[in-house]
N, C-alpha and C positions, 0 to 999 in steps of 0.2 A: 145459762140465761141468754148468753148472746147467740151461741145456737139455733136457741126456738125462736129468738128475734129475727135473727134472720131467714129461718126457714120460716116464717108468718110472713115475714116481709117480699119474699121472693112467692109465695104462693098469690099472698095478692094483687101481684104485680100482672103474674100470670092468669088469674082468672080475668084483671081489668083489661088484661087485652084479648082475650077470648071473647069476653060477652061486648069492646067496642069494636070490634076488627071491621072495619068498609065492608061492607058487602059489593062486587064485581055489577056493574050493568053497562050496557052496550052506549057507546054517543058515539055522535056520528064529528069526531072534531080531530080532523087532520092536521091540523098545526100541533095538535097535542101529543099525536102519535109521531109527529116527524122529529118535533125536539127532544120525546122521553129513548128514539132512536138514534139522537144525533149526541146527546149529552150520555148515553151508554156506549157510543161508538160501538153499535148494531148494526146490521141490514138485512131486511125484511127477508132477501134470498139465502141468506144463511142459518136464519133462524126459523124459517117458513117450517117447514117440515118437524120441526119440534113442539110446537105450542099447538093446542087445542082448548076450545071454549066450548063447554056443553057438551061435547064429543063431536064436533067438529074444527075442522083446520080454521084458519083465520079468515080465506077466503068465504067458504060457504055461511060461516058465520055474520059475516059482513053483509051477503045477501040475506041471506037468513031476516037479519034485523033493519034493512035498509039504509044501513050506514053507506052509501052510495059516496062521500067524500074519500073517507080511508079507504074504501073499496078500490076507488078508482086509483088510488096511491100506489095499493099495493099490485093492482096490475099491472101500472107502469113499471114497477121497478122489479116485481119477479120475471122471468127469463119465460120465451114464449112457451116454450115446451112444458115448464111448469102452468101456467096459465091452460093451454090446450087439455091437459090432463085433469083439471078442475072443471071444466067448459060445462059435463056434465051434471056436476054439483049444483049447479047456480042456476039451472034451469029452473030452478023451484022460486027466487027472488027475487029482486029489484032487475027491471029492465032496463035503465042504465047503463046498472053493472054490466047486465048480459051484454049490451052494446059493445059496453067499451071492450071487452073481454073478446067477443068476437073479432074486434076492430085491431086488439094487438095481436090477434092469433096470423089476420090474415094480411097484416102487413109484413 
C-alpha cells in the first residue's frame, strides 16, 4: 500500500510540474541577467559559446528579439574577436546592437 502511495504520489508531483513548467520568452532586463550571472558566479565569455535560444547563440538572439539592453551587455564583456565573428549574425537586428557591436570591434 505505501508502494502505490508513493508511486501516485511521485507521478503527480511529476505531471504538476510538466503541465506548470514557465515557459522561456525573450525581456530585454539587464540587471536581471547581470545578477542571475553574478549570484551563479558565471561570465558571459565562458559560457557564450554553449547556450543557444531557438537555435541561435545569445548574441543573435538578442538582435533577433531587440533586447538591445543585455545585447549591449553582452558585447561589452565578450572578447572582440568573439564579437567580430558574430558581426555577421546581427546584421539582420536591432541597429543599436549593430552599432555597439561595430563600435567594440573597431576600438
Amino acid at each position: 500500500m505505501k508502494k502505490l502511495l508513493l508511486v501516485t504520489t511521485m507521478t503527480a508531483l511529476t505531471m504538476t510540474s510538466i503541465i506548470s513548467a514557465p515557459k522561456a520568452h525573450a525581456a530585454d532586463d539587464k540587471k536581471r541577467m547581470r545578477s542571475f550571472l553574478k549570484s551563479n558566479k558565471l561570465k558571459i565569455r565562458n559560457i557564450f559559446d554553449g547556450i543557444q535560444c531557438n537555435g541561435q547563440n545569445l548574441l543573435e538572439f538578442a538582435a533577433t528579439k531587440g533586447s538591445i539592453e543585455t545585447g549591449s551587455l553582452m558585447i561589452s564583456k565578450l572578447p572582440k574577436k568573439t564579437v567580430s565573428a558574430n558581426l555577421a549574425l546581427i546584421q539582420n537586428g536591432s541597429q543599436p546592437l549593430i552599432d555597439a557591436a561595430n563600435e567594440r570591434v573597431s576600438s
